[in-house]
C-alpha positions in Angstrom: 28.4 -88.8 50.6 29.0 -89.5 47.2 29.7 -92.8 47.3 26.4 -93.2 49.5 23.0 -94.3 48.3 21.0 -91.5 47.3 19.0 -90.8 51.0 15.8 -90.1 50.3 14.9 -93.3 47.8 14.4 -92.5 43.8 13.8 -89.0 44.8 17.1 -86.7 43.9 18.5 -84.0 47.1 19.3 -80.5 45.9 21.8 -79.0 46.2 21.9 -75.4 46.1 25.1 -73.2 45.4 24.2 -69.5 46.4 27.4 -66.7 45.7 27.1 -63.3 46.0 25.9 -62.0 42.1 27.6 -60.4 39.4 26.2 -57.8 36.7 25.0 -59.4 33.3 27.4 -57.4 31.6 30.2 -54.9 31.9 28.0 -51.9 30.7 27.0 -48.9 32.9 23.1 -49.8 32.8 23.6 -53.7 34.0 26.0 -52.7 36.4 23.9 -49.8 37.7 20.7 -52.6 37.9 23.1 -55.0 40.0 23.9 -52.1 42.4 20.3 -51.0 43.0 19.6 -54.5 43.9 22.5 -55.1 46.1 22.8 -51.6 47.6 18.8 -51.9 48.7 19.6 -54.9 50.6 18.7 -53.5 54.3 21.3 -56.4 55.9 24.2 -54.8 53.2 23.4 -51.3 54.2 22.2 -51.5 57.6 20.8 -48.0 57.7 17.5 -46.5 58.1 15.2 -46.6 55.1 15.7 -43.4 53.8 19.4 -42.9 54.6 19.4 -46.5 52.4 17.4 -44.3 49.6 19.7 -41.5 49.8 22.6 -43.2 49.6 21.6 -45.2 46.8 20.3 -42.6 44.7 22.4 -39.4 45.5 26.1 -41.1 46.3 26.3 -44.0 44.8 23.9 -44.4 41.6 24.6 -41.3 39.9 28.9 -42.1 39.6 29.4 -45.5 40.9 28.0 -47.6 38.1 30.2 -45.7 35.1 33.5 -46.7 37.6 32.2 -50.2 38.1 31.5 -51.2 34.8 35.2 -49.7 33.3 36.1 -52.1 36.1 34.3 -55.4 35.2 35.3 -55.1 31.3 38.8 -55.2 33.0 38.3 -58.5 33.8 35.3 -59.8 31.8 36.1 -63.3 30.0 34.9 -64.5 26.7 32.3 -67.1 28.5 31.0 -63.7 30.9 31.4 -62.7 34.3 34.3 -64.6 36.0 32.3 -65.3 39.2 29.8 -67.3 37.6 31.7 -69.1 35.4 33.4 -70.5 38.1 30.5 -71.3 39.7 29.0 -72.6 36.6 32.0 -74.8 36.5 31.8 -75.8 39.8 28.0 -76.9 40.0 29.6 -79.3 36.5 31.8 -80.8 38.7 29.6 -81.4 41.7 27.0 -83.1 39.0 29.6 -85.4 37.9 30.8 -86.5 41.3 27.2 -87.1 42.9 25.5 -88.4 40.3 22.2 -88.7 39.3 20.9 -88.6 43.4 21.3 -85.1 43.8 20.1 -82.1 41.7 22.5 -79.9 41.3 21.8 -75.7 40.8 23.6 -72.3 41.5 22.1 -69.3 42.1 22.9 -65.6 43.1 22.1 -63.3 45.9 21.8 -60.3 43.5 21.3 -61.0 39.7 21.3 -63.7 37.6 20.6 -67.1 38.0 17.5 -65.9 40.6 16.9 -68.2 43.6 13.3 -68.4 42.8 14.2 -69.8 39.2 16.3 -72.5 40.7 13.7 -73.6 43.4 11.7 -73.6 40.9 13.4 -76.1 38.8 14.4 -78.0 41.8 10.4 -79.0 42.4 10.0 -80.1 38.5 13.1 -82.1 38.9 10.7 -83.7 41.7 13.1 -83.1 45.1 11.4 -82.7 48.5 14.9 -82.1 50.3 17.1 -79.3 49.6 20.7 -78.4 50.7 21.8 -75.0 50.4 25.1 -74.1 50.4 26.3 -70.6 51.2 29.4 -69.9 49.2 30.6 -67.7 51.9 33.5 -69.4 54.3 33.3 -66.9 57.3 29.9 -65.5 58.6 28.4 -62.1 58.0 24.6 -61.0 58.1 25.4 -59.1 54.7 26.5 -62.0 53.1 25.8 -65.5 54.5 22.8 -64.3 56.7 21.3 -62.3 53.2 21.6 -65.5 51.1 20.1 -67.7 53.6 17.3 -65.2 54.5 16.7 -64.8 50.7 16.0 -68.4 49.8 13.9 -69.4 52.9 11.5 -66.3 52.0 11.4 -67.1 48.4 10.8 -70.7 49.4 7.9 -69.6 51.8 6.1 -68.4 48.7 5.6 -71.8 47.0 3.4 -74.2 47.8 5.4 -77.1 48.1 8.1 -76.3 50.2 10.6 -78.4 50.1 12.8 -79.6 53.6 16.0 -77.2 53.6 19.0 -77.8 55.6 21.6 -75.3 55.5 26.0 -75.8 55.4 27.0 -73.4 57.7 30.1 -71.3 57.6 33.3 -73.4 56.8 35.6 -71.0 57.9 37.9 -73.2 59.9 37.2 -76.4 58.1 40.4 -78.4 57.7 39.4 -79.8 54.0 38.9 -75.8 53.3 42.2 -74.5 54.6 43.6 -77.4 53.3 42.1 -76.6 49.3 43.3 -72.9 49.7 46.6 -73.9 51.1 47.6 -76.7 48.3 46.8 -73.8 46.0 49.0 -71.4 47.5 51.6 -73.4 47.4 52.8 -73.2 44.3 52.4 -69.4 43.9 54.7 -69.0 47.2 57.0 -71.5 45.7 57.5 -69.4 42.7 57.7 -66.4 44.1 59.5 -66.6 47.4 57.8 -63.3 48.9 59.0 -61.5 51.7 55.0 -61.1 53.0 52.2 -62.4 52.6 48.4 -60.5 52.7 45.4 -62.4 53.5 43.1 -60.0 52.4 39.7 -60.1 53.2 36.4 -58.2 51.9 35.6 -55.3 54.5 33.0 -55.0 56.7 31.6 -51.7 58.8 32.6 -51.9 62.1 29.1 -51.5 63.3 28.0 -54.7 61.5 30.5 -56.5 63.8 29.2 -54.7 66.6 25.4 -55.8 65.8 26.8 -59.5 66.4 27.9 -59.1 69.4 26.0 -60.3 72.2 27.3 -58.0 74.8 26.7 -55.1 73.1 30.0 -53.8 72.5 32.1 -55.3 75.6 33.7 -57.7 73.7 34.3 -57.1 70.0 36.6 -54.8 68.6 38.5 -54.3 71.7 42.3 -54.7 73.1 44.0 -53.9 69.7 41.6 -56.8 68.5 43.1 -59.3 70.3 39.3 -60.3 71.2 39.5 -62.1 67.5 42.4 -64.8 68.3 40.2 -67.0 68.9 36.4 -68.1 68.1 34.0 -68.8 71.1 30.8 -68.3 72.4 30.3 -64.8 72.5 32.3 -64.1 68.7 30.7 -67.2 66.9 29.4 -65.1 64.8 32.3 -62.3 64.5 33.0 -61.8 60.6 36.8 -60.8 61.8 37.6 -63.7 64.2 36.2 -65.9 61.5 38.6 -64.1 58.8 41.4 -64.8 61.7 40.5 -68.1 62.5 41.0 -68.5 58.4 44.1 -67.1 57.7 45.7 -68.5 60.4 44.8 -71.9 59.6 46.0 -71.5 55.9 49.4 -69.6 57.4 50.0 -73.1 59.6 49.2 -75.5 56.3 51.8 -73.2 54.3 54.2 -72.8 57.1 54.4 -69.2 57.8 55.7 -67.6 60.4 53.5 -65.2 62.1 55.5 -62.3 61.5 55.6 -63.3 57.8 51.5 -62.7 57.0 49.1 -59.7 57.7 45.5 -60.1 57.6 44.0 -57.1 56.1 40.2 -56.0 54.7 39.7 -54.5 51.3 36.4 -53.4 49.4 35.3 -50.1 52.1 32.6 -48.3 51.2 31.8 -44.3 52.6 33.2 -43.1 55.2 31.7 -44.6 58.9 34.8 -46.8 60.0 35.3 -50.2 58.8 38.0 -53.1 59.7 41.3 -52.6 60.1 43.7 -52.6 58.8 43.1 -52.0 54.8 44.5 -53.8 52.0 45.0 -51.1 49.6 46.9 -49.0 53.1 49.2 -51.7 53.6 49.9 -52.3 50.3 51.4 -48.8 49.7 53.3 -49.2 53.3 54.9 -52.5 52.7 56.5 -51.4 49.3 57.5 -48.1 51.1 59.5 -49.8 53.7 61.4 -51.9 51.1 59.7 -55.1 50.8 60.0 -56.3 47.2 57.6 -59.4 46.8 54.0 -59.9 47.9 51.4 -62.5 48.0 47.8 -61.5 48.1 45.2 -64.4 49.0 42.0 -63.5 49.3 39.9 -66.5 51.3 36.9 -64.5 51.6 36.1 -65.7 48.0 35.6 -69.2 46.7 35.8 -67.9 42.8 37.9 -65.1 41.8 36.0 -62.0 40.7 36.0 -58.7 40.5 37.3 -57.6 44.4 40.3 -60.5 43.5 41.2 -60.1 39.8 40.4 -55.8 39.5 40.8 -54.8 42.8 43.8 -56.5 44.1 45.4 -58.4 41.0 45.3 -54.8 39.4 44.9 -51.7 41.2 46.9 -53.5 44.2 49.9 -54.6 42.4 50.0 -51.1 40.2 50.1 -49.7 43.5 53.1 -51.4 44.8 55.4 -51.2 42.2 54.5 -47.7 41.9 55.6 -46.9 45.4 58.7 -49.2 45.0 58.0 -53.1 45.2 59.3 -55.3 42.7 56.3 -57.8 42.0 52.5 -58.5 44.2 51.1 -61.5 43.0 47.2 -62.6 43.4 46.8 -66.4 44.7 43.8 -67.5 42.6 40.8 -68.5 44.2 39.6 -71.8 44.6 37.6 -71.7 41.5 36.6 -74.4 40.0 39.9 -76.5 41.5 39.6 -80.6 41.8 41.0 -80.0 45.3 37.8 -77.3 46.3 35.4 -80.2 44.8 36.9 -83.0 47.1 36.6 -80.3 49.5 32.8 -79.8 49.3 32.4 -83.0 48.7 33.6 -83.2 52.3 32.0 -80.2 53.8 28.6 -81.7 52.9 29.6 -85.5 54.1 30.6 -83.5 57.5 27.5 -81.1 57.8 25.3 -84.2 57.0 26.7 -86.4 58.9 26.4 -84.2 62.1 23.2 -83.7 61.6 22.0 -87.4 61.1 24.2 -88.6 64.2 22.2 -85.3 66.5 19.0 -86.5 64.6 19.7 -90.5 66.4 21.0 -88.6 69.7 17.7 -87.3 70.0 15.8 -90.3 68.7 17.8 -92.3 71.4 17.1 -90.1 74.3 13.2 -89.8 73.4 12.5 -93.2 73.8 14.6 -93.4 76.6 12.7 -90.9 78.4 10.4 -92.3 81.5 
């Protein structure tokens, strides 16, 4: 796509790069404004109203916000919050290898930079077509569905709105695997470990539950052997997506199956989430002897605070503390030449899809009696 003429004439495309959202700063009121925001998100806690409200402002608000923020200073850089400098960087790079035919912005779900700010600078820059791009690899409502939600209703309050098309979920995308795998590498070369965790960020069980179709007969069942493989009824399964991930990353990196454990990290309260949990099989793993870990976590395109505090920290103090010898985080993709060529791809593949359906159609109109 890059080395295409720009497709819609003099007029740039946008491109916009949503993540998740990070706190402004490390400090107990910033992080308690980023929670409120996040936290009232009725697709993050799917719960009525006022069990939402109570939550929020009897459990969570009053404690969590102090914890979080001793947290983020843990891992807070000199240029800010880790997440969106890597984004930052990564929107640098994008610019750089389109060129001046796209219209490059980033944005967060929760925080700052604001959706609405970057569709607003997308219609002074003059576009009238607009690619979003989720940063999310596998599919969840909380995440993915959130973002997307998010910038279709704030572009529903312009006047001008711009013609979105959205990158779906690149969970099993071979330039993907293939980014997270060539960065692996060399962190599994060094370290030689005995297992390796593809931790992913947790989800309730009843969120998986909500996408499924039959209501319950299919998901989460047989020891979750329904997640080995992705099909109609799981498309949009958050677990078999995370599956679907790690085992194509495993294959690149030549692991055995027995050798890597897909696990879920980041649970919140206590209704029952994915199994089986990071920080669990953390502690079990250096119990039963094994010395060396690898941690990847391919949930997240750019390390933050669930890779570099939660697992790259507490994780690793926890395993040499019950008897391991070393855990070791595999960083994210970052800002990585290999993750750009790997969008780059992602967007030639998405838009090329569409185009070629786009001419199907065409063709079978006007052969139409």
């Amino acid at each position: 796509m890059h080395d295409s003429p720009n497709p819609t004439g003099s007029r740039p495309t946008g491109l916009l790069l949503v993540n998740l959202g990070t706190p402004d700063a490390p400090e107990e009121r910033a992080v308690r404004r980023y929670l409120r925001q996040f936290l009232s998100d009725p697709r993050v806690l799917d719960v009525r109203p006022w069990v939402r409200a109570f939550v929020l402002n009897v459990l969570i608000l009053p404690r969590r916000p102090r914890e979080s923020a001793r947290a983020y200073r843990s891992i807070w850089t000199e240029r800010g919050s880790p997440l969106l400098v890597h984004t930052l960087d990564l929107a640098k790079k994008l610019r750089s290898r389109l060129g001046e035919g796209y219209h490059v912005e980033v944005a967060m779900r929760y925080g700052r930079p604001e959706i609405a700010a970057a569709l607003e600078r997308f219609l002074k820059a003059g576009i009238d077509r607009l690619i979003l791009f989720p940063l999310f690899p596998q599919y969840s409502s909380s995440a993915w569905g959130s973002a997307v939600e998010e910038v279709f209703s704030e572009a529903s309050r312009l006047w001008n709105v711009p013609a979105i098309q959205v990158i779906p979920p690149f969970y099993d995308h071979p330039a993907f695997l293939d980014a997270f795998a060539a960065i692996a590498r060399p962190v599994l070369d060094e370290l030689e470990p005995e297992k390796v965790l593809m931790s992913f960020h947790g989800l309730p069980e009843r969120q998986i539950l909500k996408s499924d179709p039959t209501r319950g007969e299919h998901c989460l069942r047989d020891g979750f052997r329904c997640c080995d493989e992705v099909g109609v009824i799981n498309r949009y399964c958050y677990r078999a997506h995370c599956v679907a991930t790690a085992r194509g990353i495993a294959e690149r990196l030549g692991l055995e199956p027995e050798r890597f454990i897909v696990t879920f990290q980041s649970r919140l309260g206590r209704d029952p989430w994915i199994r089986p949990f990071t920080d669990e099989v953390v502690v079990e793993l250096a119990r039963a002897g094994t010395r060396r870990v690898a941690v990847l976590s391919p949930a997240f395109v750019a390390d933050c605070l669930e890779t570099l505090e939660e697992l790259a920290i507490r994780a690793r103090e926890d395993f040499i503390a019950n008897g391991g010898e070393d855990l070791r985080l595999v960083p994210s993709l970052n800002a990585e030449d290999v993750w750009v060529e790997a969008m780059l791809r992602i967007l030639d593949d998405a838009l090329s899809t569409r185009l070629s359906g786009e001419a199907s159609q065409a063709s079978s109109a006007r052969s139409f009696p």
